[in-house]
C-alpha positions in Angstrom: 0.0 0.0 0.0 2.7 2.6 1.0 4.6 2.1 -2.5 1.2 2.6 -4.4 0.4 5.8 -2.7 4.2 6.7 -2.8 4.2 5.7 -6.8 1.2 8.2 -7.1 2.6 11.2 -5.8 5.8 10.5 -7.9 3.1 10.1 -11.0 1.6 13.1 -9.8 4.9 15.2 -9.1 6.0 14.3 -12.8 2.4 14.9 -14.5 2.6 18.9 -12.9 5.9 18.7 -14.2 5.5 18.3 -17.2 2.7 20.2 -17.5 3.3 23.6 -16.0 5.8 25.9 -17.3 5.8 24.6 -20.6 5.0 28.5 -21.8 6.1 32.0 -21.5 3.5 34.8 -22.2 5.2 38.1 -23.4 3.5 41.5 -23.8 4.9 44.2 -26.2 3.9 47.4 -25.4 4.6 50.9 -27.9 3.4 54.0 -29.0 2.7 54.5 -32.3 1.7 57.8 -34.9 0.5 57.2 -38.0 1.3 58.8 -40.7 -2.0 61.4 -40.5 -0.6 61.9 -36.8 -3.0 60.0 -35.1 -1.8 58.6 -31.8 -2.2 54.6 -30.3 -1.5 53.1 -28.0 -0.5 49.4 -29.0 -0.6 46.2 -26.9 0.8 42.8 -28.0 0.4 39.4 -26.3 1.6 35.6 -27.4 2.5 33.2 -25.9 5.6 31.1 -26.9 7.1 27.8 -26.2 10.0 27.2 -23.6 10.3 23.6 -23.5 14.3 23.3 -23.2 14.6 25.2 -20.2 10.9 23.1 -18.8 13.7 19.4 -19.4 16.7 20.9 -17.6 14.1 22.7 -14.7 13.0 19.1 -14.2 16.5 17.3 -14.5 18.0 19.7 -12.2 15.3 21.2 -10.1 16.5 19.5 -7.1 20.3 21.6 -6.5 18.7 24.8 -5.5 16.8 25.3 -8.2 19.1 24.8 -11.0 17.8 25.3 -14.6 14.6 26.6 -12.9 16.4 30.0 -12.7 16.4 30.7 -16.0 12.9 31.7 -16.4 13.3 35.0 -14.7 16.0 35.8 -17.2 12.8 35.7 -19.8 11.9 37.0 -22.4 15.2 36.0 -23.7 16.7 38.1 -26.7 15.0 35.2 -29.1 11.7 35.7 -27.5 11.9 39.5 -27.4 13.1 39.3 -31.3 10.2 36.7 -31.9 7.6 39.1 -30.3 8.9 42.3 -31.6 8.6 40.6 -35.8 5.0 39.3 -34.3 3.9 42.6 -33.4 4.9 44.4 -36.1 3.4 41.8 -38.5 -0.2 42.5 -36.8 0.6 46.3 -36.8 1.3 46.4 -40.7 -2.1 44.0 -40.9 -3.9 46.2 -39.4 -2.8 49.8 -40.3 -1.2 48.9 -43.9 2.4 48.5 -44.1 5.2 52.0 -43.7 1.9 53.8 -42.4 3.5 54.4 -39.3 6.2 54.9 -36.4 6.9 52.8 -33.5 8.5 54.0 -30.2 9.1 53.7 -26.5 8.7 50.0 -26.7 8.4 47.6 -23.9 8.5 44.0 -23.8 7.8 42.3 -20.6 7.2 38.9 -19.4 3.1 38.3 -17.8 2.7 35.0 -16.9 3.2 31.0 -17.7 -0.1 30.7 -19.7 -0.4 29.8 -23.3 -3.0 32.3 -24.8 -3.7 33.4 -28.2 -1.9 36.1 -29.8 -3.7 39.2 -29.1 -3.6 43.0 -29.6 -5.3 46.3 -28.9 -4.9 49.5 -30.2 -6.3 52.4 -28.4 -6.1 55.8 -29.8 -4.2 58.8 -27.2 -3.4 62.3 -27.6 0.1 63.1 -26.4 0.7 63.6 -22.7 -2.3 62.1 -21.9 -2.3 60.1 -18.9 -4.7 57.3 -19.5 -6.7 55.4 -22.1 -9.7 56.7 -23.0 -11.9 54.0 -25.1 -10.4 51.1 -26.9 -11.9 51.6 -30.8 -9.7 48.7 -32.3 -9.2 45.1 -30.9 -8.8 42.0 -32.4 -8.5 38.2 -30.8 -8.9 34.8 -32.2 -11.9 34.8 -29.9 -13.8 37.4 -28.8 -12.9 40.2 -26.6 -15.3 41.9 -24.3 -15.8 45.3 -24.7 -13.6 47.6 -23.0 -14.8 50.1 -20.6 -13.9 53.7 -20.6 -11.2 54.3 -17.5 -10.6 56.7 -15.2 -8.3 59.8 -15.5 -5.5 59.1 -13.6 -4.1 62.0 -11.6 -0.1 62.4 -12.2 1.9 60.6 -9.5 4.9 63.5 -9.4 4.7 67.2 -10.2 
């Protein structure tokens, strides 16, 4: 009895394993003007595959950590390459291709989920200090409609 429970929480240790982590979802934030000098404010998510680093995490999970540590180095410079040719693909989709600028852009890492790849573009005049109403969105499934926010009042003078 005590090797069959023992033998399922080893099943179950490597099923979680194997499971979680398999995924790194990046977000690529940037301003952009068009060339009529409107505005936007545009917002890129996918998800992308880190199964090497998921193998060694497992292998060598056990000596403090050991591969495991690598996933707060990412995005790595791959992923952030990958994301930046992604997001400018559904930019030139969407607003035509050398119709507009990029700049200020930030690419962060949001979570361990797979999603689909995702974007919004919200339109902003400059110095303005939040979004006003989302008039362009697009998702392999639907979105739900985005609320107007709130003003936000500026942190330091």
């Amino acid at each position: 009895m005590k090797f069959l429970r023992k033998s399922a929480i080893f099943l179950g240790l490597i099923c979680l394993l194997l499971t979680s982590c398999s995924n790194v979802k990046v977000s690529y934030r940037a301003k952009v003007k068009t060339k009529n000098q409107k505005n936007y404010s545009y917002t890129f998510e996918k998800s992308y595959k880190v199964a090497g680093i998921q193998v060694l995490c497992i292998i060598t999970g056990i000596f403090y950590g050991g591969a495991c540590w690598a996933y707060l180095g990412m995005p790595t410079s791959g992923q952030s390459k990958n994301i930046r040719k992604d997001a400018q693909v559904a930019l030139t989709e969407k607003l035509g291709a050398n119709n507009f600028t990029v700049a200020d852009v930030n690419i962060l890492r949001r979570g361990w989920n797979k999603v689909e790849p995702s974007y919004s573009l919200v339109p902003y005049q400059a110095g303005q200090k939040y979004i006003e109403k989302s008039i362009i969105q697009h998702k392999a499934k639907s979105i739900p409609e985005v609320e107007e926010a709130e003003p936000v009042e500026e942190f330091l003078r």
